[in-house]
C-alpha positions as CSV (number, residue, x, y, z in Angstrom):
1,X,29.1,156.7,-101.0
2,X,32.7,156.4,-100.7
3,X,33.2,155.0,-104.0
4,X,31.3,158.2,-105.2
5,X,34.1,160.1,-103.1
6,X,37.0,158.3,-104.1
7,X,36.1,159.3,-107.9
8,X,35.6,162.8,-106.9
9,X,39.1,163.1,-105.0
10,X,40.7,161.4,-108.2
11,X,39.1,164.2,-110.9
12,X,39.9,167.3,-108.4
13,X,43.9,165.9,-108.2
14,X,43.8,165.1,-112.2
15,X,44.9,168.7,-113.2
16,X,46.7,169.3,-109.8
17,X,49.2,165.8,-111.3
18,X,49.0,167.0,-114.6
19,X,50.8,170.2,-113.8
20,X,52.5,168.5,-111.7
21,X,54.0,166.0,-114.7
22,X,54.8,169.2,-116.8
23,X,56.2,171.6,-114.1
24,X,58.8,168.6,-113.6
25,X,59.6,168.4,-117.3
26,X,60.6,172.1,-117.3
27,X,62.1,172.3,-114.5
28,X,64.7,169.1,-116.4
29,X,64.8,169.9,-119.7
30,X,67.7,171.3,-121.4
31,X,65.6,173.3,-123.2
32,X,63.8,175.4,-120.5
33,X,65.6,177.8,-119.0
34,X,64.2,176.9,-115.4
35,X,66.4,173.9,-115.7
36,X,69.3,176.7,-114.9
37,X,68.2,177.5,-112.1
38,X,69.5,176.7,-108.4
39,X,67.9,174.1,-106.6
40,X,66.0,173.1,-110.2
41,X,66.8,169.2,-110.1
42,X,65.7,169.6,-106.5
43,X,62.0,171.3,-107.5
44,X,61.8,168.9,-110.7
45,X,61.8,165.8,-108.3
46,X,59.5,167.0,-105.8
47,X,56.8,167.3,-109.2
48,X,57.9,164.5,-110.1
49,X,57.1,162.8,-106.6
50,X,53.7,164.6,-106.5
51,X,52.4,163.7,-110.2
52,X,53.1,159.6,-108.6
53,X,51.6,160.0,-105.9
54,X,48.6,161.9,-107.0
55,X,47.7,160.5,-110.4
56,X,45.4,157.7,-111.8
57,X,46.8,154.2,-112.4
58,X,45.8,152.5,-116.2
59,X,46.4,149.1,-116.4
60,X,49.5,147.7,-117.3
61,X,50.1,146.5,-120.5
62,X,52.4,142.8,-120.5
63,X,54.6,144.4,-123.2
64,X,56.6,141.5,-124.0
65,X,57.1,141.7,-128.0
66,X,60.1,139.0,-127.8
67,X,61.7,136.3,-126.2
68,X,64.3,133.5,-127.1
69,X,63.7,130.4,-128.1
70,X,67.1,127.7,-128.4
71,X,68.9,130.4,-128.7
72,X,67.2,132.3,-131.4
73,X,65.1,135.7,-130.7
74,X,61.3,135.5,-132.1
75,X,58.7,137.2,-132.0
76,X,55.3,137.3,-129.6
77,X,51.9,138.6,-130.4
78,X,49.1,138.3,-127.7
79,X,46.2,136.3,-128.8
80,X,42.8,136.2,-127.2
81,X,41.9,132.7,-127.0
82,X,38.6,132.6,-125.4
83,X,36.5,135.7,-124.0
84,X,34.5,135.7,-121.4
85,X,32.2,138.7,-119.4
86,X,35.2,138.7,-116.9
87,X,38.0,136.8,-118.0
88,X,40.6,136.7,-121.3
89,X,42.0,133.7,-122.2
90,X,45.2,135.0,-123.7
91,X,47.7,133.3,-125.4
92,X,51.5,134.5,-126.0
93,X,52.0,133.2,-129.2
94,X,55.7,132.6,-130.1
95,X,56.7,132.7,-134.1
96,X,58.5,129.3,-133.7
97,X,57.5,125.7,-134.8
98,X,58.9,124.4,-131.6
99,X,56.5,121.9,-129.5
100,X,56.8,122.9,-126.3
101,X,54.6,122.5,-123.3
102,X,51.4,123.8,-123.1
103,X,51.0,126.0,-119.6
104,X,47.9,127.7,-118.6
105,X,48.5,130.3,-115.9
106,X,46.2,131.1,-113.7
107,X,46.4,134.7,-112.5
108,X,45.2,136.1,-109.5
109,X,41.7,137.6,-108.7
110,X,43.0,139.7,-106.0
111,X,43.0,143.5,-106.3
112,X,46.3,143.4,-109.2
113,X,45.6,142.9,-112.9
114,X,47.2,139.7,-114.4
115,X,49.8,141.7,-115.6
116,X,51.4,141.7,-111.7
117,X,52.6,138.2,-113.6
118,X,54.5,140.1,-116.5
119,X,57.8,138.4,-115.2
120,X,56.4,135.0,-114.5
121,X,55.2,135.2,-118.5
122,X,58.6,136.6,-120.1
123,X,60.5,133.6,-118.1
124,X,57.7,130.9,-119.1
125,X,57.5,131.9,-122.6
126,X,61.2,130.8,-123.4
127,X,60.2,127.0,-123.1
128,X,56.8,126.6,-123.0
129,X,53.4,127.2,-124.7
130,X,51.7,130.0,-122.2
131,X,48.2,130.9,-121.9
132,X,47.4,133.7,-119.2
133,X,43.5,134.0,-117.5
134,X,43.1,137.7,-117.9
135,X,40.8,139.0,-116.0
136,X,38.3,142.1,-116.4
137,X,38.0,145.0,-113.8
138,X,34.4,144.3,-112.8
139,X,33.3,148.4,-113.2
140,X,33.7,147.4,-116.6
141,X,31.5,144.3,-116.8
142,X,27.6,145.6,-117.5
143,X,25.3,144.6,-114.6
144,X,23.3,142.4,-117.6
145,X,26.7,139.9,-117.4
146,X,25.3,138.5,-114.1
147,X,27.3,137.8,-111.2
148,X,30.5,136.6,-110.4
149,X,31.0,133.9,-107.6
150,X,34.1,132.1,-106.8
151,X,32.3,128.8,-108.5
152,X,32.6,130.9,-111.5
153,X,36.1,130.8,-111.4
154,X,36.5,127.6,-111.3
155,X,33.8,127.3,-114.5
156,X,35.8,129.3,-116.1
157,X,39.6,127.1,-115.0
158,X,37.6,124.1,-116.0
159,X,36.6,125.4,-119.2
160,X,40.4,126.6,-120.2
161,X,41.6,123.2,-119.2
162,X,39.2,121.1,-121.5
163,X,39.7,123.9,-124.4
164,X,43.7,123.6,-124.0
165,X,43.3,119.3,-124.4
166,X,44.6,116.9,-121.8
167,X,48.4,117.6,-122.2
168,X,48.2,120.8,-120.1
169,X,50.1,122.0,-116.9
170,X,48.5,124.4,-115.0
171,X,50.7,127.0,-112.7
172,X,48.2,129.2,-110.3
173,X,50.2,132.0,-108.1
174,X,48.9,132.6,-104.5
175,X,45.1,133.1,-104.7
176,X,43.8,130.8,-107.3
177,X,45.9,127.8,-106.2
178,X,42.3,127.1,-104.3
179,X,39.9,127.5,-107.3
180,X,42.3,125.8,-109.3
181,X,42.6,122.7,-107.0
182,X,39.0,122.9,-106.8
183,X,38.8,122.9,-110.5
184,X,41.7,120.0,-111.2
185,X,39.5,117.8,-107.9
186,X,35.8,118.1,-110.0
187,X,37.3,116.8,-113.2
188,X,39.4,114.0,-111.4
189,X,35.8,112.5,-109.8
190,X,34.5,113.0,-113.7
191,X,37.7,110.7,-114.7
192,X,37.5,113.8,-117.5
193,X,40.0,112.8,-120.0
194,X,41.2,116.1,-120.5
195,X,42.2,116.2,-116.6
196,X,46.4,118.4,-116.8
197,X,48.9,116.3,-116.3
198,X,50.2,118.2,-113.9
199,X,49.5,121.7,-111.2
200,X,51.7,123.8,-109.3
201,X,50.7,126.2,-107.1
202,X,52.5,129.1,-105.6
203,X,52.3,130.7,-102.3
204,X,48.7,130.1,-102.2
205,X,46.2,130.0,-99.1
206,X,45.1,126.1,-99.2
207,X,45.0,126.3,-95.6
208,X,45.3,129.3,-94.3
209,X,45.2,128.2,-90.2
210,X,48.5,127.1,-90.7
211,X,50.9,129.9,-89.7
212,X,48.3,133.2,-90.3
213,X,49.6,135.9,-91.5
214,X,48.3,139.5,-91.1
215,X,46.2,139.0,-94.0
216,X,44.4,135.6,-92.8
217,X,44.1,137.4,-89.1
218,X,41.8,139.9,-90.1
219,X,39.5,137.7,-92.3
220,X,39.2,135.4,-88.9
221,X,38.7,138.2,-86.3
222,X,36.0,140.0,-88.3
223,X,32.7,138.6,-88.5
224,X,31.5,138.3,-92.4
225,X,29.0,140.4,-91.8
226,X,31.5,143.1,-91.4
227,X,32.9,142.6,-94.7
228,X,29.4,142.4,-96.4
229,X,28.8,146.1,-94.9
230,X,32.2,147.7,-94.8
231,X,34.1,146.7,-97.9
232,X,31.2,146.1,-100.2
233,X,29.9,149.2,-102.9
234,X,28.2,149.6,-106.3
235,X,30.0,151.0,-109.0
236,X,29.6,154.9,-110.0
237,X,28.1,156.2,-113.2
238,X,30.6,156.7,-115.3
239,X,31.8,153.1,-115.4
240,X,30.4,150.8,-117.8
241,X,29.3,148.1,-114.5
242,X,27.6,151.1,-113.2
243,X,25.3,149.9,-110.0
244,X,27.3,146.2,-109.4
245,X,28.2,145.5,-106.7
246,X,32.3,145.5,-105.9
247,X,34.9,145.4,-103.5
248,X,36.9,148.4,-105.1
249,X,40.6,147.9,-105.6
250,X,41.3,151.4,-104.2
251,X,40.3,149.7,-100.7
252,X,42.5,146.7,-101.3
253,X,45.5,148.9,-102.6
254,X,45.0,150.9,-99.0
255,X,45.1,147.4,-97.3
256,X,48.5,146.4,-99.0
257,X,49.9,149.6,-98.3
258,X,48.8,149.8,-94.9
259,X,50.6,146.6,-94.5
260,X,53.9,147.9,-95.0
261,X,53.6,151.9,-94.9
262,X,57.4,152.6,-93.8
263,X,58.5,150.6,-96.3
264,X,56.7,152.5,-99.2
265,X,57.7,155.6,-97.5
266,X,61.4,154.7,-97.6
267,X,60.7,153.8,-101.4
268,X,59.1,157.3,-102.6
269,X,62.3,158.9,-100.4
270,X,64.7,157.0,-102.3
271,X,62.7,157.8,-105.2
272,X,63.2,161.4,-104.9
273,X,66.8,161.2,-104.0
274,X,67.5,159.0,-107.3
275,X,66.0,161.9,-109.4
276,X,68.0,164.5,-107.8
277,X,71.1,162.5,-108.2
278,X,70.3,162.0,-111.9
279,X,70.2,157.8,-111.3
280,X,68.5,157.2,-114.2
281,X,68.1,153.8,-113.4
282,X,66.8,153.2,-110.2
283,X,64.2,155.7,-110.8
284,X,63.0,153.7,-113.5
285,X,62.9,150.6,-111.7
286,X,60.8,152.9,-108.8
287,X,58.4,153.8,-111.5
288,X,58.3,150.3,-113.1
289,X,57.4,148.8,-109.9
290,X,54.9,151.2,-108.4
291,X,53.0,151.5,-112.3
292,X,52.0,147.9,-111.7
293,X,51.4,148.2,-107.5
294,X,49.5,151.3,-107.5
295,X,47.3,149.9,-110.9
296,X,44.1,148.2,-109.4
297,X,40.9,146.2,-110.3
298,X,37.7,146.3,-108.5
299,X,36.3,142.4,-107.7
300,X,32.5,141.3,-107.9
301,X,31.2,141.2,-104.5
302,X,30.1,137.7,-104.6
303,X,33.5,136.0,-105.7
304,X,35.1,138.2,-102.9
305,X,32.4,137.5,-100.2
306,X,32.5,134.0,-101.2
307,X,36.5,134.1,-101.0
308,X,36.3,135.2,-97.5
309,X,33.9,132.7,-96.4
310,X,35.0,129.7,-97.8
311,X,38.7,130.2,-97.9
312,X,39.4,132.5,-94.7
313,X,36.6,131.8,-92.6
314,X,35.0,128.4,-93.0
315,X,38.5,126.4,-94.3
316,X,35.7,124.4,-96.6
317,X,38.3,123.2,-98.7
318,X,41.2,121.5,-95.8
319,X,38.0,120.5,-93.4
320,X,36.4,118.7,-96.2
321,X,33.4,120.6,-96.4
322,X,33.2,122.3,-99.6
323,X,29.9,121.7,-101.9
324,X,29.9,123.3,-105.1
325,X,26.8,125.7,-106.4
326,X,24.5,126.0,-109.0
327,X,27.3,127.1,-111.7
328,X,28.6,123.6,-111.3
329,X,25.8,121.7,-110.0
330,X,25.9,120.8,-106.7
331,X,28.9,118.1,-105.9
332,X,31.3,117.8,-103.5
333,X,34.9,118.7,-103.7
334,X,37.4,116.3,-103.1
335,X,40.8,116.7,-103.7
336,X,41.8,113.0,-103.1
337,X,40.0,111.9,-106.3
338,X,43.2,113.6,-108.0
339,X,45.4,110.3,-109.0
340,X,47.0,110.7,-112.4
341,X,47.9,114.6,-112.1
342,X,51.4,115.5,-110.7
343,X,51.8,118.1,-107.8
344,X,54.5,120.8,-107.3
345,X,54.2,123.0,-104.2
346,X,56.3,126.2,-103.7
347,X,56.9,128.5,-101.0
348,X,58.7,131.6,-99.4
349,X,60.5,131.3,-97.0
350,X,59.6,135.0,-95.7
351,X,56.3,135.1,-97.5
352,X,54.3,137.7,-95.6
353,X,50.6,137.4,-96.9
354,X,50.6,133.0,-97.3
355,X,52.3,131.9,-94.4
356,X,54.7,128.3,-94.6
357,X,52.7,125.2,-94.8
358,X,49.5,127.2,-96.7
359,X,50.4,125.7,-100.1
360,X,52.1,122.6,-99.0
361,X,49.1,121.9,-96.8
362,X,47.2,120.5,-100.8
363,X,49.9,117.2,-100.2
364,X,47.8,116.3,-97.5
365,X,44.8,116.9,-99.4
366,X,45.7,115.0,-102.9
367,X,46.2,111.4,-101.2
368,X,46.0,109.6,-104.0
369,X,48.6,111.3,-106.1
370,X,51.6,108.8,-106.1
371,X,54.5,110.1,-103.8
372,X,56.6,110.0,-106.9
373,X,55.1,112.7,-108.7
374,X,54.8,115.0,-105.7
375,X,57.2,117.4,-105.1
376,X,57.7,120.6,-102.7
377,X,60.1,124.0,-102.5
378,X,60.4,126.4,-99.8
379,X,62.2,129.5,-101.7
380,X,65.0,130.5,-98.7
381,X,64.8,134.1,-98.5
382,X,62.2,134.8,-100.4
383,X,59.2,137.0,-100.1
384,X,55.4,136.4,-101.6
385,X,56.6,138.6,-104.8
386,X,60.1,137.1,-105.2
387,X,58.2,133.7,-105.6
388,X,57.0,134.7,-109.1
389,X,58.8,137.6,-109.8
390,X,62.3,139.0,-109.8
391,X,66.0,137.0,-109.6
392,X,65.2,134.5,-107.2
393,X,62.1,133.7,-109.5
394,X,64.1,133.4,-112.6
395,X,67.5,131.8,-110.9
396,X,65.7,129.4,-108.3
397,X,62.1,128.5,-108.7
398,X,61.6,128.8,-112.9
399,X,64.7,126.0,-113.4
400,X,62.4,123.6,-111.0
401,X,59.6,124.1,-112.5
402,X,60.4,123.7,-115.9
403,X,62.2,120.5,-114.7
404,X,59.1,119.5,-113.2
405,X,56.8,120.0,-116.0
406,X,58.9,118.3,-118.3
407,X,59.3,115.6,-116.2
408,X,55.4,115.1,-116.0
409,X,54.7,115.7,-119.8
């Protein structure tokens, strides 16, 4: 029923934000004579504020057209590679003949759509071959596509890996560092040929008992059950997954706000300021930010049910105890069959949703990867986001893993 509410709230503010957009407009535009009056920039930004915080978030698109490559701008078209009921293979094709590594990125499954990793994309792109998992809102995946558990994801890692051949490097960012070590463990015990040479993984939850953050606290001090009947609805109507069963993303936006609610408070408040002082700029970069926060996907309730249990709850994959389904057949995963594929672990120092020692925890995992082509990062000063996104990302952490990847090729 709340789902059913939710969708009612967001129709009865649609023309509310609508007139809210164009009462803004006139109250800025040269052209109106409203713009004249006292107080007008004043009025304008408090529209302005109301049509953001009222209206209905699309998803993003990545919107990279260009990048440079040695020195020389070319072009980049987005190619689907592989599509799947819930995930797009895409690839950011480059118009160059250069040979560079081939990277498959895998994106989170996690409430934000894949384009959260826009940055992460435009820096990779410069020097390497990127392919991005791009994955579907689950309203919008019929009930007749099955369900989604979190073995599926790691099908579906599996399946990218073999199709991209064995000279792949795959780079997961917080949440799928675990189905993609689970992925990169099953095809080490298969001795698969096409195994990557090499993984890093980003401010993900490996082991999340190690310094708990506010996020790994609640999944241990609720009982599952609690999830299974609190967080757990079916789809409205007028969605094409009508009747499947999701964990809406309009819940998991609430959590990450609710996280940090003075600082987004201080952010629309600055917003509003920058409009009546006519900054341009940091406006923009307040809109840029929240059209990608506030732009959510709903999750199929078995890959999130499973997430909780296995990852948050049980610790299958550090206490040694995680058996596969019948997606892959029933094995056991075990990351010290890894031997010929190179590790890079990176942290932030002030990462507030994986806490230190998380991701480096998968060293103690992969024992039989040599020393020598292991390698670790804590980011100082740096926050979950700035790990993939932002100055840090492109100034700090990009150079080392380019350095890394190349060195493994």
């Amino acid at each position: 029923m709340l789902y059913q509410l939710h969708e009612l709230q967001r129709r009865l503010l649609n023309p509310i934000t609508t007139f809210a957009e164009g009462a803004a407009s006139l109250y800025t535009s040269p052209a109106s004579p409203l713009s004249y009056l006292p107080f007008s920039r004043e009025i304008s930004a408090g529209y302005a504020l109301l049509h953001r915080l009222g209206k209905d978030y699309e998803k993003p698109e990545f919107g990279i057209s260009e990048t440079t490559v040695r020195g020389v701008k070319v072009a980049v078209t987005e190619e689907a590679v592989a599509v799947k009921p819930f995930c797009v293979l895409k690839r950011f094709a480059r118009a160059t003949k250069a040979r560079d590594p081939k990277v498959l990125l895998c994106a989170p499954l996690s409430g934000h759509h894949s384009t959260l990793l826009r940055d992460t994309v435009r820096q990779l792109i410069t020097e390497h071959d990127v392919y991005v998992t791009d994955w579907v809102d689950a309203r919008m995946v019929p009930l007749g596509e099955g369900k989604f558990h979190l073995d599926d994801y790691v099908a579906y890692v599996i399946e990218f890996i073999r199709l991209l051949g064995p000279d792949v490097h795959v780079i997961s960012v917080c949440q799928p560092t675990v189905p993609a070590l689970v992925a990169i463990s099953l095809m080490a015990a298969e001795n698969d040929p096409k195994s990557p040479r090499s993984m890093t993984m980003m401010g993900g939850p490996i082991d999340t008992r190690r310094n708990p953050t506010e996020v790994n606290t609640l999944a241990m001090t609720k009982p599952f059950s609690w999830f299974e009947n609190h967080v757990i609805y079916r789809v409205p109507s007028n969605y094409p997954g009508y009747m499947r069963r999701v964990y809406p993303g309009f819940l998991q936006h609430a959590g990450f706000v609710a996280m940090n609610p003075d600082r987004h408070v201080d952010s629309h408040w600055d917003f509003y300021k920058h409009l009546i002082e006519g900054d341009g700029e940091s406006a923009g970069q307040h809109r840029a930010f929240y059209d990608e926060y506030n732009a959510v996907l709903d999750m199929d309730a078995d890959y999130y049910l499973d997430t909780i249990r296995l990852v948050f709850q049980q610790h299958a994959l550090p206490n040694g105890t995680w058996v596969t389904g019948a997606t892959l057949q029933r094995r056991k995963v075990e990351p010290a069959a890894i031997r010929k594929t190179a590790l890079f672990t990176i942290e932030g120092e002030l990462d507030d949703i994986s806490g230190s020692g998380q991701t480096e925890a998968a060293h103690g995992l992969c024992l039989s990867i040599p020393k020598a082509r292991k390698q670790h990062f804590t980011a100082p000063k740096c926050g979950h986001y700035g790990i993939f996104a932002g100055r840090r990302w492109r100034e700090m952490i990009y150079p080392k893993i380019a350095a890394f990847i190349r060195k493994h090729a």
